[in-house]
N, C-alpha and C positions, 0 to 999 in steps of 0.2 A: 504494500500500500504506500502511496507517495507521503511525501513529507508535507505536504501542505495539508491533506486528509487527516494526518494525522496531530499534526500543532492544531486545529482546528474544531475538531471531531463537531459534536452540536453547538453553536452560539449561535449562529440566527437564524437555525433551523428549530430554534426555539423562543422564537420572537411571539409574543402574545400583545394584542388581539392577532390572530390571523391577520396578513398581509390585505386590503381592502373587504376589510368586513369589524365586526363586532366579536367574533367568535374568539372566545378565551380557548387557548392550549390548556390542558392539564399540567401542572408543574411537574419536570421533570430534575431530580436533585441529579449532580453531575454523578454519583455513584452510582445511580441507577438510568442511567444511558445505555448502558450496552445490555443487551438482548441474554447475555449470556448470566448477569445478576437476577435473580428470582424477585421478583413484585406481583406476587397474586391477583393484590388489589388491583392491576393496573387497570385502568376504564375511562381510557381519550373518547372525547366527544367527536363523534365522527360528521364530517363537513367535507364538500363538495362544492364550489360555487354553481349559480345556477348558470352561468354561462358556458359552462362544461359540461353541464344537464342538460342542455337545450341541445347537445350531441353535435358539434360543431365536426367537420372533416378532418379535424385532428387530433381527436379525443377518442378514446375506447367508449364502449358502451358500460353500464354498471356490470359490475361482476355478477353473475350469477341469469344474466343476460341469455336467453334462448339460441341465437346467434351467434353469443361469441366465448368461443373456445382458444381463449390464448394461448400461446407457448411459450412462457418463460422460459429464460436463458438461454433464446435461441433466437436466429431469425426467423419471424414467423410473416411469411409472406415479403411486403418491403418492409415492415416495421422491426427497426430493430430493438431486440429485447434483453441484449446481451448484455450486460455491465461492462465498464472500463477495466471494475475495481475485481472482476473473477467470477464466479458464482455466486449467488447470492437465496437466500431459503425463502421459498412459498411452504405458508401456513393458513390451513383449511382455507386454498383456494386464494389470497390473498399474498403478491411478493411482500416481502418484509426489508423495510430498508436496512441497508448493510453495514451503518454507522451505528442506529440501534433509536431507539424512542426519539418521539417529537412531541409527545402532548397529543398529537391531534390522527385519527383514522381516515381515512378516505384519499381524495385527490387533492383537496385545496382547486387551488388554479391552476394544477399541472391535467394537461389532456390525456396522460399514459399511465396506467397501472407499471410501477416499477420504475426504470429506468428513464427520464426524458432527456437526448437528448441535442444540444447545443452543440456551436463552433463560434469560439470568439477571436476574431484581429487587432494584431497588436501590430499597431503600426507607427512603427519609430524614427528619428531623425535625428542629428545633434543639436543644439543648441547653440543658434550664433548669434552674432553681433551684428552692426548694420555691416560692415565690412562685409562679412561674408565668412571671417574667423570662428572656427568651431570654439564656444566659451569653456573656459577651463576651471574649476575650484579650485579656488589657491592653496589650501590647506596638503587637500589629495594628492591635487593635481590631476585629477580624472573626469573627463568630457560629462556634460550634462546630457541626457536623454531628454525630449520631447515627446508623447503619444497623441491620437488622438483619442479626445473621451466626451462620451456624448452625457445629459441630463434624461434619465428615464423619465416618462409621462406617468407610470403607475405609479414609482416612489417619491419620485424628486431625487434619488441617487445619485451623482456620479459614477460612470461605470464604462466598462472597453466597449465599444460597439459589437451587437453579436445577436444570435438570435436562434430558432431552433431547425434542426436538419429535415428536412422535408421526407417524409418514405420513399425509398430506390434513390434519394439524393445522395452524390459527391462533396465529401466534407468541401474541398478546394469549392465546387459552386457554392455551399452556402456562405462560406468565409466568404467571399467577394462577394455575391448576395445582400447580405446585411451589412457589409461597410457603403456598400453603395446606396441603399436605401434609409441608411439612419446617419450616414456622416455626410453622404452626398443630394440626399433628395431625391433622388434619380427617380420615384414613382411617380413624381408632381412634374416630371421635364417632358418637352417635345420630343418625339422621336429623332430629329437630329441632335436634337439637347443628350439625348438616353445615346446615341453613337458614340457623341466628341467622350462624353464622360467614362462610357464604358471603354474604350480606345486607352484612354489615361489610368482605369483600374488593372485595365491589363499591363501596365507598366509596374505597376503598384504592386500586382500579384505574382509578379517574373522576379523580385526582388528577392535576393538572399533571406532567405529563412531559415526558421527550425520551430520545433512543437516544443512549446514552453513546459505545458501541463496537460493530460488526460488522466479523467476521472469524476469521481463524485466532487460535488459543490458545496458547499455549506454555506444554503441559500435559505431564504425566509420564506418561500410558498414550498420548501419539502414538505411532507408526511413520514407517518409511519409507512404506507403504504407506497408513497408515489416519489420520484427524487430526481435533482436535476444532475446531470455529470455532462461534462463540458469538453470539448478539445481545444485549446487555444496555441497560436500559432503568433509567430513574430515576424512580422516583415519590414525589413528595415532599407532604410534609403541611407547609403553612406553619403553619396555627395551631395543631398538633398537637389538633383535638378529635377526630380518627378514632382517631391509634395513641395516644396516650397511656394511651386505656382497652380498649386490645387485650392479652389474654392470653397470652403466647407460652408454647408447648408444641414439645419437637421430637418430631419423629414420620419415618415412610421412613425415609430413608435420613441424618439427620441425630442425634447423639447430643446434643448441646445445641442451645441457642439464646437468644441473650443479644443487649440493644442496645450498641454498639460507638462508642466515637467516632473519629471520620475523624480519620484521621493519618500522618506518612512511620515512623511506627515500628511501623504493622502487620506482622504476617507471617503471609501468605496463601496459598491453593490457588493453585494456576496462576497467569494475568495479574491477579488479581483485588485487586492492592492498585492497579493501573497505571488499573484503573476507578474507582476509589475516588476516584484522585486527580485526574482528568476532572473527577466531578463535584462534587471540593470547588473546583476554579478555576470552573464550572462557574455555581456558588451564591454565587461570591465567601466560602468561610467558610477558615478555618483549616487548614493544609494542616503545617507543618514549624513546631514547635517554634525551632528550628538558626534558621529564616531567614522571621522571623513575619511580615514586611512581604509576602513573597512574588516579590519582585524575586530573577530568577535572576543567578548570577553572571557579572559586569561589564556588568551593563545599570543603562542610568543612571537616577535615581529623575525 
């Protein structure tokens, strides 16, 4: 299991009221988190929104549903049911999140019994001056990181642009997908608006990268039952000639969108500052103000 999963385990997948609602979580004490300590009593209030009721094209039907026969930990059909994080236990009928209790039964906001999941783009730059000079921390002396990071419409969050993988979809399409739709706007543009731009993502998506993190999330609309796990990816511009002259507009599901510099004094949607910080050790650039050299504590220089 990754290191972020693990420094992590539940903190906002135990956020109470439920994420757009009223609905209290049951308290869960941090000792009785994992699935494998005995709580008899346990009895989470089970919730579903109703806009996941109303059976949207990307939502399962209720369990126990005439129709539907899922197959966990597998692909079943195009929907994939697999975890990041390994296999995971169905109990009477029902996956069981693999972190361990949330307070709360059913889907929440998530459309998939189990696993739901995402691809999020991290899309970096250096930090310059009006020159043109990549800016340096004096201390370190290690280049600052730029991203871009959009404001969610559900939370008010800041958080990496990203969104969920579509059935039989290609992670690479939905990463370029959702940067273009929540950093670029590209859904509100003319069709030669939606060419020049996509033209320019494809610059954007040809860029040296690597998979920062895959896995479970430790997000505030998980369940007991239903969970979000993410693939995020880093694409970075060294000479900055692609995004420097890139436009951003928010558009979907995003209300801003602004470039950001990498830092431990983000505050973020979900795990998404614990990415950030992947790939600023990652890039060798500037990570902690507090402790500029980078050297954790009591390790020798």
């Amino acid at each position: 299991m990754s290191s972020i999963t693990e420094k992590c385990g539940h903190i906002k997948a135990l956020t109470s009221p439920y994420q757009s609602s009223d609905i209290k979580r049951t308290s869960v004490p941090e000792d009785k988190i994992s699935w494998s300590v005995p709580w008899p009593d346990y009895s989470p209030v089970e919730y579903t929104a109703p806009s996941v009721l109303k059976g949207p094209v990307w939502a399962d039907p209720p369990i126990g549903s005439s129709d539907f026969t899922p197959r966990y930990n597998e692909r079943d059909g195009k929907v994939e049911r697999r975890s990041h994080n390994g296999k995971y236990d169905v109990v009477d009928g029902y996956p069981r999140n693999p972190i361990g209790r949330t307070g709360l039964k059913g889907r929440g906001l998530l459309g998939r019994w189990g696993p739901n999941h995402a691809a999020d783009p991290i899309v970096t730059r250096w930090k310059r001056d009006r020159s043109g000079k990549i800016i340096i921390h004096p201390e370190s002396e290690k280049p600052i990181l730029q991203f871009i990071s959009i404001k969610r419409l559900d939370c008010g969050e800041w958080a990496v642009p990203g969104g969920m993988v579509d059935p039989g979809e290609k992670l690479s399409v939905t990463l370029k997908r959702e940067f273009g739709e929540e950093a670029l706007n590209l859904l509100q543009k003319s069709e030669s608006e939606k060419k020049k731009l996509q033209d320019k993502l494809q610059k954007i998506f040809e860029k040296e990268n690597f998979v920062v993190y895959k896995g479970y999330v430790d997000d505030p609309r998980n369940t007991d039952n239903a969970w979000m796990e993410t693939v995020a990816v880093n694409y970075h511009d060294e000479t900055g000639e692609t995004l420097d002259h890139l436009t951003l507009e928010a558009g979907d599901d995003a209300g801003k969108v602004k470039w950001v510099d990498v830092s431990d004094t983000l505050k973020m949607y979900a795990s998404h500052v614990d990415f950030l910080k992947l790939v600023a050790e990652k890039r060798n650039a500037l990570w902690s103000e507090k402790n500029p050299s980078g050297v954790k504590s009591g390790q020798k220089h």
